[in-house]
SEFIRO-162775 format. One record per atom (N, C-alpha, C): x, y, z; residue in one letter. Coordinates in steps of 0.1 Angstrom, whole numbers, plus 5000, padded with zeros to 4 digits. Layout:
residues N
    X    Y    Z aa
    X    Y    Z  A
...
end
This chain:
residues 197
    X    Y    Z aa
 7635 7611 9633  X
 7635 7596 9634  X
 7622 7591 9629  X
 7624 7578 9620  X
 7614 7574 9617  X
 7612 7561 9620  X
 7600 7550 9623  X
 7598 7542 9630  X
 7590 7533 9622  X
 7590 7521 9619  X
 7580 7516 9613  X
 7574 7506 9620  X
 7562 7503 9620  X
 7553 7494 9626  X
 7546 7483 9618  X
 7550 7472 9617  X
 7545 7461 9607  X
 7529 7460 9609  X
 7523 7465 9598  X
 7506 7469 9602  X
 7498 7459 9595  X
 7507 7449 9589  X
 7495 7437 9580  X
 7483 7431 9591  X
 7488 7432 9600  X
 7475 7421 9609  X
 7482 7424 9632  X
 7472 7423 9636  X
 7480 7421 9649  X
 7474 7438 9658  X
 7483 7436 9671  X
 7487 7452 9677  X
 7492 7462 9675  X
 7488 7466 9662  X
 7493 7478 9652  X
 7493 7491 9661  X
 7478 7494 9663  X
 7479 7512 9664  X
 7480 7510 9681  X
 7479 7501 9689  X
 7490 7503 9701  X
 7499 7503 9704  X
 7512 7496 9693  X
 7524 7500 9688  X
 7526 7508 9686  X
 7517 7520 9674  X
 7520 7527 9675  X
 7518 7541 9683  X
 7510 7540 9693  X
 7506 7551 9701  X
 7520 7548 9715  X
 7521 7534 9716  X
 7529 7534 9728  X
 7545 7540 9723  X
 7547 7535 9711  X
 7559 7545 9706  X
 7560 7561 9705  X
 7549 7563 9704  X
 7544 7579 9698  X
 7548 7583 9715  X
 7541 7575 9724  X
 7544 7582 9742  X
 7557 7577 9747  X
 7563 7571 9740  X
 7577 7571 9743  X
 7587 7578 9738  X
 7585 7585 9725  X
 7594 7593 9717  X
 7591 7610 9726  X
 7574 7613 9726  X
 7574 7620 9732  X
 7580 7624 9747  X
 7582 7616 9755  X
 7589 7611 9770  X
 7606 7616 9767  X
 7609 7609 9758  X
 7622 7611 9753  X
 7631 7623 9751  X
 7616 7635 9744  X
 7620 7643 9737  X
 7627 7644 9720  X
 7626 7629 9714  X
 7627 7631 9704  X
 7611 7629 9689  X
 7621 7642 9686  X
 7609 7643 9672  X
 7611 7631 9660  X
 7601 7631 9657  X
 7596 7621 9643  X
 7588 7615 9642  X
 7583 7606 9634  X
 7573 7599 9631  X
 7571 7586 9637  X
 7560 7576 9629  X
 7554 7560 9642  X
 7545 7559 9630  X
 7550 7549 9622  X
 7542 7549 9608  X
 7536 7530 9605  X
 7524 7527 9601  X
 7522 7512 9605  X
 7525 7510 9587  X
 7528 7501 9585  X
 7534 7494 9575  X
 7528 7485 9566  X
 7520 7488 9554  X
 7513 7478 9549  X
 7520 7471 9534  X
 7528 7482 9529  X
 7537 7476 9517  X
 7549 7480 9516  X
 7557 7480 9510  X
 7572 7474 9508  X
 7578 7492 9505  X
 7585 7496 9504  X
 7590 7511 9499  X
 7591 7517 9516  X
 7588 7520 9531  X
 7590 7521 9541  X
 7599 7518 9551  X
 7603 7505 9551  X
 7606 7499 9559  X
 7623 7504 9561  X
 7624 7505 9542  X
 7640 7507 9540  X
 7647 7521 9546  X
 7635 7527 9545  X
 7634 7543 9552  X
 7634 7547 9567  X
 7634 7536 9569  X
 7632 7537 9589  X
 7647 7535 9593  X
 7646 7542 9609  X
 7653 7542 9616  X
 7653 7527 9627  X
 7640 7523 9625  X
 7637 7511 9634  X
 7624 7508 9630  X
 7622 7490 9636  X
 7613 7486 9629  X
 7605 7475 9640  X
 7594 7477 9642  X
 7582 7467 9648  X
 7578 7457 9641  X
 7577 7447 9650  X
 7565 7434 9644  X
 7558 7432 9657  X
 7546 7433 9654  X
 7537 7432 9665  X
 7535 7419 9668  X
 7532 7415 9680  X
 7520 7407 9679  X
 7510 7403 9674  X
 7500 7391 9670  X
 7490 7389 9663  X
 7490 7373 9663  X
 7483 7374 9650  X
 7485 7358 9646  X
 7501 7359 9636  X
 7508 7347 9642  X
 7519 7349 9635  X
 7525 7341 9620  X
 7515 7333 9620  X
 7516 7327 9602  X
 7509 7337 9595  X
 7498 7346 9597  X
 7492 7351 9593  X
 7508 7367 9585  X
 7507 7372 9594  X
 7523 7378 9594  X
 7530 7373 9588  X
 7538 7366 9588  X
 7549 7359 9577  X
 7539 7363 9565  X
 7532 7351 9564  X
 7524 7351 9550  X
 7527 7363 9544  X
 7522 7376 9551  X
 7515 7388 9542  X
 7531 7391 9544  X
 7542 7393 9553  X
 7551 7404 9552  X
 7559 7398 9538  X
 7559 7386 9537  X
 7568 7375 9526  X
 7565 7382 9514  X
 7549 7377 9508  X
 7544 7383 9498  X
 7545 7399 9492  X
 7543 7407 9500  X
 7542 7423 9501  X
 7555 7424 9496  X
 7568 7421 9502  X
 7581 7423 9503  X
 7589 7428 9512  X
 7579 7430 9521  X
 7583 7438 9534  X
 7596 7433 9546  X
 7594 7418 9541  X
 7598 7407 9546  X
 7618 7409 9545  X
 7616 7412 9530  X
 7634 7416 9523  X
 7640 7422 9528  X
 7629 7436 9526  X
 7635 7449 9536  X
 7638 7448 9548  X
 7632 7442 9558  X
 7632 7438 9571  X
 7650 7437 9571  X
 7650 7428 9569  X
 7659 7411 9571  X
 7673 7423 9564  X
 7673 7433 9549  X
 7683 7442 9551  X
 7686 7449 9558  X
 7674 7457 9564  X
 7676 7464 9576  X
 7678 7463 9588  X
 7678 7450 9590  X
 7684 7444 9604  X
 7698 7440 9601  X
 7703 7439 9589  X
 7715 7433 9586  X
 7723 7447 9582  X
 7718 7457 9585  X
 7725 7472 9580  X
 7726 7477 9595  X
 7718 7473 9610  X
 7725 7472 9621  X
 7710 7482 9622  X
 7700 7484 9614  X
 7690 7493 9627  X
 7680 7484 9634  X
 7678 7487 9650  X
 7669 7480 9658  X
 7659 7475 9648  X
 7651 7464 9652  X
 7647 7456 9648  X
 7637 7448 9662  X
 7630 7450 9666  X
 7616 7449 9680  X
 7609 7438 9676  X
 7605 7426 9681  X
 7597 7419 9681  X
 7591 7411 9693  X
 7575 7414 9692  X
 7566 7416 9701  X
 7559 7400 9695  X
 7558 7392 9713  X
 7548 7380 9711  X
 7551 7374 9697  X
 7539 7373 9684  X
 7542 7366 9668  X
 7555 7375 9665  X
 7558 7386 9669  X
 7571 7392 9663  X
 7581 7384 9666  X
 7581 7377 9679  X
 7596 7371 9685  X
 7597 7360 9673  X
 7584 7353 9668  X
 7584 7343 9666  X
 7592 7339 9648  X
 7586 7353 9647  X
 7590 7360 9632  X
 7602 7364 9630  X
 7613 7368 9639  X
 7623 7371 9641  X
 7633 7359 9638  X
 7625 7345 9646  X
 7634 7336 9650  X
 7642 7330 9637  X
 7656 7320 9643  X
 7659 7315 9630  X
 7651 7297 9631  X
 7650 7295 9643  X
 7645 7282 9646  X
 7630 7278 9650  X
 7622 7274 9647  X
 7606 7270 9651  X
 7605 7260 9654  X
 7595 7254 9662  X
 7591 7245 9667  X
 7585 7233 9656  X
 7576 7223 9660  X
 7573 7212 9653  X
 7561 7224 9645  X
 7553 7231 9651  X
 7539 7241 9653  X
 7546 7252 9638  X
 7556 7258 9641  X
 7561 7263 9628  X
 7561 7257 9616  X
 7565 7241 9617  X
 7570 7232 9609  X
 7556 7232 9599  X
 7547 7227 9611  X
 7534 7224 9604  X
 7529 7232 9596  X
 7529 7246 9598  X
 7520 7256 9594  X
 7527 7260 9582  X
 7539 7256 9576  X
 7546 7260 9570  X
 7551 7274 9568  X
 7553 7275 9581  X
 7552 7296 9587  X
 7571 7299 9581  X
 7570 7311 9571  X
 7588 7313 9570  X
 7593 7321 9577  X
 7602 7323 9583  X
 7607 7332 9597  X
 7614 7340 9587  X
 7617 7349 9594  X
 7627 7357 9589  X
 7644 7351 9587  X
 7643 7344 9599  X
 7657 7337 9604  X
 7672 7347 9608  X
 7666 7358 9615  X
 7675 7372 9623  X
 7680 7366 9632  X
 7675 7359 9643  X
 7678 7354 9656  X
 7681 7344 9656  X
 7690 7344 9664  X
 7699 7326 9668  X
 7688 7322 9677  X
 7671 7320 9679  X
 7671 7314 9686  X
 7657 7304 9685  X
 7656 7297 9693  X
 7647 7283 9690  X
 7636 7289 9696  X
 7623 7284 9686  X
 7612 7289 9694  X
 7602 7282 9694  X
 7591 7285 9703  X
 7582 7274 9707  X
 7567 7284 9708  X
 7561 7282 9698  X
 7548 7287 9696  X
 7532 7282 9709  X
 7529 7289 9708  X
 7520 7290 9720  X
 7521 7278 9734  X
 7533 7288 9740  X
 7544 7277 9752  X
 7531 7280 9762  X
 7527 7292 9766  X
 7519 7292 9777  X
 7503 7291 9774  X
 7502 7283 9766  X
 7489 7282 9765  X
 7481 7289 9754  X
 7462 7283 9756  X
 7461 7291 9749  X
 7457 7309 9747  X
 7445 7312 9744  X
 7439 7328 9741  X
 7433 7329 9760  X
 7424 7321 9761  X
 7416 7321 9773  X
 7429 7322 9786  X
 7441 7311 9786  X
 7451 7310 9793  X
 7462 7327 9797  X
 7456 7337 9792  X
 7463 7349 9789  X
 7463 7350 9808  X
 7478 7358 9808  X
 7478 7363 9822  X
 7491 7371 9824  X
 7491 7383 9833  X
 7494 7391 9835  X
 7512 7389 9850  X
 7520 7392 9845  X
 7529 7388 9859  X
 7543 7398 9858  X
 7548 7397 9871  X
 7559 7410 9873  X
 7574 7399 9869  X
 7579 7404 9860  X
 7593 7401 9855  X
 7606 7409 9859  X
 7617 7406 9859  X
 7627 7413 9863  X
 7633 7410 9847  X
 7635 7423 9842  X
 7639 7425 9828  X
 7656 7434 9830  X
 7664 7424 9823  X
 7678 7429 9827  X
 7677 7446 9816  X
 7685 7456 9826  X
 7686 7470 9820  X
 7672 7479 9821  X
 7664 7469 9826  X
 7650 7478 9828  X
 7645 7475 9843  X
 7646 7462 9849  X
 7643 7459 9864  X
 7630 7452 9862  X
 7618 7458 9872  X
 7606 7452 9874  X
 7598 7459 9865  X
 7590 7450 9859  X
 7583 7447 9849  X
 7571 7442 9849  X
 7557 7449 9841  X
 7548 7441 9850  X
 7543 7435 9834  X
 7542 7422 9830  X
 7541 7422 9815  X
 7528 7412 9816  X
 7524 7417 9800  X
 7511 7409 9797  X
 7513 7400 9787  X
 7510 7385 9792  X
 7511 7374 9783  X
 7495 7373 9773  X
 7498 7366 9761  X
 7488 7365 9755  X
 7488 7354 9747  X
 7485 7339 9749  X
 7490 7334 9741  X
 7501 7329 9735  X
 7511 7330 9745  X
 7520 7337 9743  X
 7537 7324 9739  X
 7549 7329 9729  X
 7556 7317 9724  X
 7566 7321 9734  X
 7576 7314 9735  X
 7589 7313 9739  X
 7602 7306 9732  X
 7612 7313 9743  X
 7622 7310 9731  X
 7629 7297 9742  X
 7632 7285 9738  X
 7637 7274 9743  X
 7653 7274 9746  X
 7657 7282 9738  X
 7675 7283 9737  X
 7679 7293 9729  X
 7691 7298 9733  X
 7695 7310 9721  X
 7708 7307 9719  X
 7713 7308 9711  X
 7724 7308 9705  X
 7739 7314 9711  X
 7751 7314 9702  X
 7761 7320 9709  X
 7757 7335 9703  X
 7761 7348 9711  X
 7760 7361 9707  X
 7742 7366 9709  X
 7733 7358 9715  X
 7722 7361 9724  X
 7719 7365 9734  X
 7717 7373 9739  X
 7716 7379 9752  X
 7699 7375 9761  X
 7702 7366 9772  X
 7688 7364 9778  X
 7685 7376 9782  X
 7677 7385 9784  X
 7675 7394 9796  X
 7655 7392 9800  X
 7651 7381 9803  X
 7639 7379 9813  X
 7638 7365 9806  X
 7634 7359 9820  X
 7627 7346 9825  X
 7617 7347 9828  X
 7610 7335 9827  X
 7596 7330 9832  X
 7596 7315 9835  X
 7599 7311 9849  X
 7600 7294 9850  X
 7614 7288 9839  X
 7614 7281 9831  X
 7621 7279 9826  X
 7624 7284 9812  X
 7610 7292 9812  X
 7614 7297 9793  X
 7620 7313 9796  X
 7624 7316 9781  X
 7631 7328 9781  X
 7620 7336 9773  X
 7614 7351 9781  X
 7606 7359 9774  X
 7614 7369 9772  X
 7626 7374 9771  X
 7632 7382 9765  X
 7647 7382 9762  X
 7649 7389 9751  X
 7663 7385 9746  X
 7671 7390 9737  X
 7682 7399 9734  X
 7686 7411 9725  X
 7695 7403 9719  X
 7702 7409 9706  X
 7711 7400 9699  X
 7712 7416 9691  X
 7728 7421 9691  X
 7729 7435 9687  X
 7716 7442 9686  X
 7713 7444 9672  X
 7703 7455 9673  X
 7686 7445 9672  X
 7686 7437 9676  X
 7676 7427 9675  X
 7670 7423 9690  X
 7660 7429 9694  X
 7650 7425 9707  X
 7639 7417 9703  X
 7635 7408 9710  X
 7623 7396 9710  X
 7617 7400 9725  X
 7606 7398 9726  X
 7599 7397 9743  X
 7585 7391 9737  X
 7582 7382 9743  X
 7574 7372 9740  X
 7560 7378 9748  X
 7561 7388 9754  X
 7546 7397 9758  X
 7545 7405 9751  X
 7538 7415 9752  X
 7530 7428 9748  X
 7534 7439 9758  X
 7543 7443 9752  X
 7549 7458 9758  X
 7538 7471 9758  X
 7534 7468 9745  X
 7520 7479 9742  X
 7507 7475 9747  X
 7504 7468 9754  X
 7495 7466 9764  X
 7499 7472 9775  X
 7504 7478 9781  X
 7506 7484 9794  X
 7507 7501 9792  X
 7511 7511 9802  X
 7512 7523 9802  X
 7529 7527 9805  X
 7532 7513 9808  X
 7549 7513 9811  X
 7554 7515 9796  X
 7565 7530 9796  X
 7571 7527 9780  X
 7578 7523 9780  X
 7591 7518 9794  X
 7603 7518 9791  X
 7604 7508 9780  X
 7605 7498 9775  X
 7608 7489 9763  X
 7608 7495 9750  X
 7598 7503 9749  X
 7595 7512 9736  X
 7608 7522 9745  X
 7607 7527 9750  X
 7622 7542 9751  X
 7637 7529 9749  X
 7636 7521 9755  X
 7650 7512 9754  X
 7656 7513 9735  X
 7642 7508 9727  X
 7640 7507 9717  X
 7643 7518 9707  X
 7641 7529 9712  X
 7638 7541 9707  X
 7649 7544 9710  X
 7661 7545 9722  X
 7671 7547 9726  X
 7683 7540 9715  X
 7680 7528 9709  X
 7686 7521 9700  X
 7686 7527 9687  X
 7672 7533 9686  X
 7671 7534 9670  X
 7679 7548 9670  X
 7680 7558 9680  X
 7686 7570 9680  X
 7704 7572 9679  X
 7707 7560 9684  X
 7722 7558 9678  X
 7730 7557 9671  X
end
């Protein structure tokens, strides 16, 4: 199994270490590779967008080409993970904050999003979620976007007040925290469970 990790900017090598202790957990062999140019992506079994800054992302994955391969390889049905600026990158819809920055999504996901909903960097905080197929959840906000509405064929699975921090759409996950901030893998094994299918 191989795994790729979108490594232009963001939570790269704790993507890839929390994958690496979740494949390990699993029992399955293969690789957790971060991603800086185009020839990789098409080769994976599954694919990461980290968190980070997320115009910054777009920009470089657009350019590179990384961005093409993505967008076929989610359309050829392999998982497809997006973390915090990942969710945001995934989306097909952006906020006015998207509009401005002239940020290009990918446009995978049916669903509308809203760039730094909980505030800002200093505003980060930490809280227990009930995540459908996984349960209690203790997740770390950073900054962090949200999705406002999802579409028909979206799956909510976690809330926060009234925004939606997580959400699957076939082989397509968004969670608007940082899974790789914690010691908990289940998300990365959920993930990894997908890409092994």
């Amino acid at each position: 199994m191989r795994i790729s990790v979108v490594g232009v900017q963001g939570d790269v090598e704790e993507h890839v270490l929390a994958t690496r202790k979740a494949m390990e957990s699993a029992g399955y062999s293969g690789e957790v590779i971060p991603v800086r140019q185009k020839g990789i992506v098409s080769e994976s079994d599954g694919v990461i967008i980290p968190g980070g800054e997320s115009t910054t992302i777009s920009k470089l994955i657009f350019r590179e080409g990384i961005a093409d391969e993505i967008i076929e390889s989610a359309e050829s049905g392999v998982p497809v993970m997006g973390t915090c600026a990942g969710l945001i990158t995934l989306a097909k819809h952006g906020d006015d904050e998207v509009e401005k920055t002239g940020q290009k999504l990918l446009g995978l996901m049916d669903t509308w999003v809203k760039r730094n909903a909980f505030g800002r960097q200093r505003e980060s905080f930490e809280v227990e979620l009930d995540i459908k197929g996984i349960g209690r959840y203790n997740a770390v906000f950073i900054r962090a976007p949200a999705i406002l509405k999802v579409g028909k064929g979206v799956d909510v699975v976690a809330k926060l007040n009234d925004y939606i921090v997580g959400a699957v759409q076939k082989n397509l996950l968004a969670f608007a925290f940082h899974p790789e901030l914690t010691d908990d893998i289940r998300i990365h094994r959920l993930f990894l469970d997908m890409a092994k299918r």
